[in-house]
C-alpha positions in Angstrom: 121.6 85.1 124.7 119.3 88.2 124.2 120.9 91.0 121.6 119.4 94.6 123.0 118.6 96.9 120.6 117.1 100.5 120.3 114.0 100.4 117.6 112.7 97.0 116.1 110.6 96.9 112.9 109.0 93.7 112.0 108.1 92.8 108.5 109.9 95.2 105.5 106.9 96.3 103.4 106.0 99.1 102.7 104.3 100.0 106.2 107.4 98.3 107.8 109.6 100.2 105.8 107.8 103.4 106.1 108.1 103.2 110.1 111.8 102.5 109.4 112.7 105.8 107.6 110.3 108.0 110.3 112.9 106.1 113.4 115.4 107.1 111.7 114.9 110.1 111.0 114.0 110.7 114.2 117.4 109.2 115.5 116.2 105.8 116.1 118.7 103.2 115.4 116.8 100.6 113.6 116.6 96.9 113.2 114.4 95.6 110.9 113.6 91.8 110.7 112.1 90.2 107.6 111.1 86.5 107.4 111.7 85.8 103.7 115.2 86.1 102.6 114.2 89.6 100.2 111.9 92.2 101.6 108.7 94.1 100.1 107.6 90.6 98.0 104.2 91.7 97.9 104.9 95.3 97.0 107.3 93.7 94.0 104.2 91.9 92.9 101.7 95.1 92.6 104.4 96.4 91.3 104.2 93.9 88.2 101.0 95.4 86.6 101.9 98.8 87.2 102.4 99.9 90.7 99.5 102.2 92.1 101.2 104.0 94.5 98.5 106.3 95.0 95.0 108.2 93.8 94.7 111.8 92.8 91.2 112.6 94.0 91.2 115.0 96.9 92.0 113.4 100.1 88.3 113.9 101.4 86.6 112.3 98.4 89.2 109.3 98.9 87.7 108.8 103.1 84.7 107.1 102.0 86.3 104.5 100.5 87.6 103.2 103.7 84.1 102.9 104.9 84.0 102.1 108.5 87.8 102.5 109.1 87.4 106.2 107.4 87.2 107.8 111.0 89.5 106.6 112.7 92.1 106.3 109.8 91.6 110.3 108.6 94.4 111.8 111.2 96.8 109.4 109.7 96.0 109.9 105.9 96.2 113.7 106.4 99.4 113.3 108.5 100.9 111.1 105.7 98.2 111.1 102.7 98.8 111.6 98.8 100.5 114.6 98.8 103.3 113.4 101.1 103.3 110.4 99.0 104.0 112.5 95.7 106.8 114.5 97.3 108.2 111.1 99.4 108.3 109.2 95.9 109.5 112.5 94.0 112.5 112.5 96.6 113.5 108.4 95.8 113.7 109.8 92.1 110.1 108.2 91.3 108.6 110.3 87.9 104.9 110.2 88.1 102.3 110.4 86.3 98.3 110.1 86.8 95.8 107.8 84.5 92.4 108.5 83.4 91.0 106.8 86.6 92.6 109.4 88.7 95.1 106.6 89.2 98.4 107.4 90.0 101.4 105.2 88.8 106.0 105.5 88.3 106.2 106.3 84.9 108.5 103.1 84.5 105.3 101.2 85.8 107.6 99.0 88.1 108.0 98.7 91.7 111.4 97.4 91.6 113.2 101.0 90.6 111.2 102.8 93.6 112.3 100.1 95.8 115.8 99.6 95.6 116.2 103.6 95.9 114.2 103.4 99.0 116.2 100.4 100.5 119.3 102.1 99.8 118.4 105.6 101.5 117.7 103.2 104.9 120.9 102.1 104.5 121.9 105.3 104.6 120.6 106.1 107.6 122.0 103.2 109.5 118.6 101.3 109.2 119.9 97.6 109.1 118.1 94.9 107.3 117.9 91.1 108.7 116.8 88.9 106.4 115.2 85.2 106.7 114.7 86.4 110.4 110.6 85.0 111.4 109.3 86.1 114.2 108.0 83.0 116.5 105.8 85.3 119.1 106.5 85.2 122.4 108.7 88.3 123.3 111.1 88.6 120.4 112.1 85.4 119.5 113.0 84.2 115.9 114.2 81.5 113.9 117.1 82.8 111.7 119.9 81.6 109.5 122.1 81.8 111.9 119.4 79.7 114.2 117.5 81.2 117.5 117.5 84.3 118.4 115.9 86.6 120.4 115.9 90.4 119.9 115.5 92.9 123.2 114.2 96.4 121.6 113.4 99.5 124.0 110.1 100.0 120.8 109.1 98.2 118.2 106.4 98.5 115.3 104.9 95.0 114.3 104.0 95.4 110.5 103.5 91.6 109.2 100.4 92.1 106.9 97.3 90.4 106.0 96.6 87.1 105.7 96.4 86.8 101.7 99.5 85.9 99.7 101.1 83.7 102.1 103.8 82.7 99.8 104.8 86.2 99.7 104.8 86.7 103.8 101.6 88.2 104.1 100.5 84.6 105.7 98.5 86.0 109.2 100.4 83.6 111.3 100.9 86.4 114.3 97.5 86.5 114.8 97.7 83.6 117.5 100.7 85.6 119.0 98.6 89.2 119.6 95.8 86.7 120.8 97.3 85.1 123.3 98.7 88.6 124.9 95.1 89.7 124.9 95.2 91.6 121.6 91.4 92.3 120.4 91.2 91.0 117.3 88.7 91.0 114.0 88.1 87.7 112.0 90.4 87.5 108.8 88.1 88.0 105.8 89.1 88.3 102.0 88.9 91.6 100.3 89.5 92.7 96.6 88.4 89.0 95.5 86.9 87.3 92.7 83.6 85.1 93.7 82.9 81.7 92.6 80.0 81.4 90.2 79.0 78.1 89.1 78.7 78.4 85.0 77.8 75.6 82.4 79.2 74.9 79.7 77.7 77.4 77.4 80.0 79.8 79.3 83.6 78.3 78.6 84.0 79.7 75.1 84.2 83.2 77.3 86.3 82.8 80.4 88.8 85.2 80.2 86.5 88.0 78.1 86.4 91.7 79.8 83.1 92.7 80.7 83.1 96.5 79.3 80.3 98.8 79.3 78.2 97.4 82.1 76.9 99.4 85.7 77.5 96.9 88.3 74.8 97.2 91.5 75.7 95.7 95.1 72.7 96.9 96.8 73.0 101.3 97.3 76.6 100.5 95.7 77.2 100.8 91.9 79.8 101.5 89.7 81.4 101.6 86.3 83.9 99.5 85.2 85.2 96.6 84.4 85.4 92.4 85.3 86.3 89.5 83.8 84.3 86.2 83.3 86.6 83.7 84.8 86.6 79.7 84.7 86.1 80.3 88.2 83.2 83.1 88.6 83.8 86.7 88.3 87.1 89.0 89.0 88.4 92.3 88.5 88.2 95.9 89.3 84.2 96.3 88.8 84.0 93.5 91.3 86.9 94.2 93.7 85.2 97.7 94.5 82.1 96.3 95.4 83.6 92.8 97.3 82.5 94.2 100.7 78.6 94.0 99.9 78.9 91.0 97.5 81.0 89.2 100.6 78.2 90.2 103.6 75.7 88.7 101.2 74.4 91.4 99.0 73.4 90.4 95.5 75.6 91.2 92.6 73.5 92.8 89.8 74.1 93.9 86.4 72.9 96.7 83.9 74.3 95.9 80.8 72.8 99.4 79.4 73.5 101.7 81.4 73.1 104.9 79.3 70.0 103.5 78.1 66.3 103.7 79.6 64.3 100.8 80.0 61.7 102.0 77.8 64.2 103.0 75.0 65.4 99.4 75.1 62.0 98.0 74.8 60.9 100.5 71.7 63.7 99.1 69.9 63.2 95.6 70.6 59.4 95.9 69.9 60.6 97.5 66.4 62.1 94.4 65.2 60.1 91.6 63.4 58.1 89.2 65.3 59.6 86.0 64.0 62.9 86.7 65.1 64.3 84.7 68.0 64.8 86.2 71.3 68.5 86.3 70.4 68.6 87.9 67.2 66.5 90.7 68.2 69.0 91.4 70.9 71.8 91.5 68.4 70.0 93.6 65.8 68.1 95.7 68.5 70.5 96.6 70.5 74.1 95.0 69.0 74.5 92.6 71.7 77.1 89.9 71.5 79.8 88.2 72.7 80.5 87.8 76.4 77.4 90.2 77.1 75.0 88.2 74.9 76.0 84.9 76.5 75.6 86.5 80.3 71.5 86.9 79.0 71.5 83.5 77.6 73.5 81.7 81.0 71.3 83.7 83.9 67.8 84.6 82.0 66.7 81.7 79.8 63.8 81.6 79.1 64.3 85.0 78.1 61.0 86.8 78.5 58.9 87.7 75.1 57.4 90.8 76.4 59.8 93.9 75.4 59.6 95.6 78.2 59.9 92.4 80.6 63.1 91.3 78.7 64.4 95.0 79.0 63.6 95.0 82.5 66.3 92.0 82.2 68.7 93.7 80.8 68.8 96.4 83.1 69.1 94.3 86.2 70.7 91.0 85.5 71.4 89.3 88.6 74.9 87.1 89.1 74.2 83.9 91.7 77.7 84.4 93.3 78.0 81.1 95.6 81.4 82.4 97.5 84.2 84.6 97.8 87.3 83.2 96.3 90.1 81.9 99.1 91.4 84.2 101.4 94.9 83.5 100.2 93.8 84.7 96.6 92.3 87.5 97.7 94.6 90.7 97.2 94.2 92.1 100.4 92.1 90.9 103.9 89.6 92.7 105.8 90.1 92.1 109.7 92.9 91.8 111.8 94.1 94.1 115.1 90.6 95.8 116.2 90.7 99.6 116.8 89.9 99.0 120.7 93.3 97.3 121.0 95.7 100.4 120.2 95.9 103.6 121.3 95.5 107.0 118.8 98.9 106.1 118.4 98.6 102.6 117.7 100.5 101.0 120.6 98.9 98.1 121.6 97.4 98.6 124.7 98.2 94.9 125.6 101.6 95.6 125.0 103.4 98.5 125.6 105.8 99.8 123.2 104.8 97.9 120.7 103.2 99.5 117.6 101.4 97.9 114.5 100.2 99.5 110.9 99.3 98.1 107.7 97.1 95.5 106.9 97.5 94.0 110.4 95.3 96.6 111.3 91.5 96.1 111.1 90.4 97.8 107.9 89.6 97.8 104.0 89.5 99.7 100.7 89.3 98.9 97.1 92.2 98.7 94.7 93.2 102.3 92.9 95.7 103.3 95.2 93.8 103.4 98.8 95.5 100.4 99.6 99.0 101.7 99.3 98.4 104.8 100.8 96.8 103.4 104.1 99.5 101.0 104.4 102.0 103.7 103.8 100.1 106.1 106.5 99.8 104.2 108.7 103.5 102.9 108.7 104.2 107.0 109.1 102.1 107.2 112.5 103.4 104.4 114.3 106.7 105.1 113.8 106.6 108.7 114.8 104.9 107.2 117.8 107.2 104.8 118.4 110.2 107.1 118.3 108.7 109.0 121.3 108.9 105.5 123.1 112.3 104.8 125.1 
């Protein structure tokens, strides 16, 4: 038996969510279907270290972190971008307040608070939540506690994520589904990941240090900040911003003195005595140690004797990354539903009436709240398109 129904929403994060509120509001009545038995896993999880909802630079310094995507995801972050955010989180009773990144965070640091006011205000407005309901393709079927199902909506907005946290829903099994309707799609890739570098031994004392203090160089791309020396290569923010180069290929390099010239570092090497070992005058030169010292020792030995050649090291210490981490690992994926494939309003041109945002959609963006707000966007545009649908 098929169950009609006005406006479908499939997946409840925060895209899924986000086209929710913008049906109803526009006097949609809405259905929305989650597969795991609690909604918004993933969003619960970033929510564990903080919940970066958003960023405070200006909107037009925050396009070119979406790269490729920045074009064609710009009407849809100025329709919906921070400022909406703010005011959107303000309204669910959400204080915020900004971090020295330009990082923008719920003063509780939790997702959970933001989320339960959010899922209560959908209730509200006669949104209805089915839970442990997976969608199997096809039209609208889905396995559901209650057994088989199959769902006939006059609209709908697919919003089933990535393909990266599987455990948490975000698992990319639609993909065959939109394929096999004729859905253009881009190769799932990792994004935001660690890489896999092979260290010895001399290394293990350190897995788990911070690297602080250090420009890291992906080709034209560098940055400040920080990553972490892991049993299993190299993680973090410092690396997550620059995974897109590092993944197509392009070596990861290090300056581990960045507010210091190449010559400068050679003077003061050359100013130490002769007999010292290449080591020592390192640590009395320039107060290298720790996880930073052993990085020179694992990837440069035999460390030049010339001070300017071992300076010259110092300043561009290359990392042989072998591999990205797993895509599951990764926090969120590059590919997915190609831009040819929707319309400006993202209906699927295979499919009419049928919408998609969030990750499912083809494009990327470091951590520091770009994520969030693209999801969050998107989920705004397709289901004010959507509502036009009938």
């Amino acid at each position: 038996m098929t169950e009609a129904i006005d406006a479908l929403v499939i997946g409840a994060g925060p895209a899924g969510l986000m086209a929710a509120e913008v049906l109803a509001r526009a006097g949609r009545k809405v259905v929305v279907c989650e597969g795991k038995p609690s909604p918004a896993r993933k969003f619960l999880m970033a929510g564990k270290s903080g919940l970066n909802l958003m960023n405070a630079a200006p909107l037009d310094d925050q396009l070119p972190r979406y790269a490729q995507a920045a074009p064609w995801l710009a009407p849809m972050l100025r329709d919906f971008g921070p400022d909406q955010i703010r005011d959107w989180a303000n309204g669910l009773g959400a204080d915020l307040f900004t971090g020295s990144s330009g990082r923008v965070f719920p003063r509780v640091m939790k997702a959970s608070p933001l989320l339960r006011a959010w899922l209560a205000r959908l209730d509200g407005a006669g949104v209805r939540l089915r839970r442990g309901w997976r969608w199997q393709g096809g039209e609208f079927d889905f396995t559901t506690p209650q057994g088989p199902r199959r769902l006939a909506p006059l609209t709908c907005v697919l919003a089933l994520g990535g393909a990266s946290w599987a455990r948490l829903g975000s698992d990319g099994a639609w993909a065959g589904a939109l394929a096999a309707r004729g859905v253009a799609l881009a190769p799932f890739q990792p994004a935001n990941m660690g890489f896999v570098v092979p260290w010895s031994d001399h290394m293990h004392p350190h897995f788990g240090a911070p690297l602080k203090g250090v420009r890291l160089m992906a080709g034209q791309n560098a940055v400040r900040a920080e990553c972490v020396i892991s049993a299993r290569g190299v993680e973090g923010g410092g690396i997550y911003a620059l995974s897109r180069p590092l993944r197509e290929g392009t070596a990861l390099v290090l300056d581990l003195f960045p507010d210091r010239a190449a010559p400068d570092i050679a003077n003061r090497l050359r100013a130490q005595p002769a007999k010292l070992s290449a080591s020592n005058r390192l640590r009395k030169a320039l107060g290298l140690s720790g996880v930073r010292l052993a990085l020179v020792q694992e990837l440069a030995r035999p460390l030049p004797a010339d001070p300017a050649a071992l300076a010259g090291v110092l300043k561009a210490l290359q990392v042989p990354l072998q591999c990205p981490r797993p895509l599951d690992e990764a926090i969120s994926t590059a590919g997915g539903i190609a831009r040819s494939a929707l319309t400006e309003g993202l209906e699927l041109r295979a499919w009419p009436g049928v919408f998609a945002a969030g990750e499912m959609l083809d494009w990327e963006a470091p951590t520091g709240g770009y994520l969030l707000t693209a999801s969050l966007a998107t989920g705004h545009w397709a289901g004010r398109h959507a509502a036009q649908r009938s």
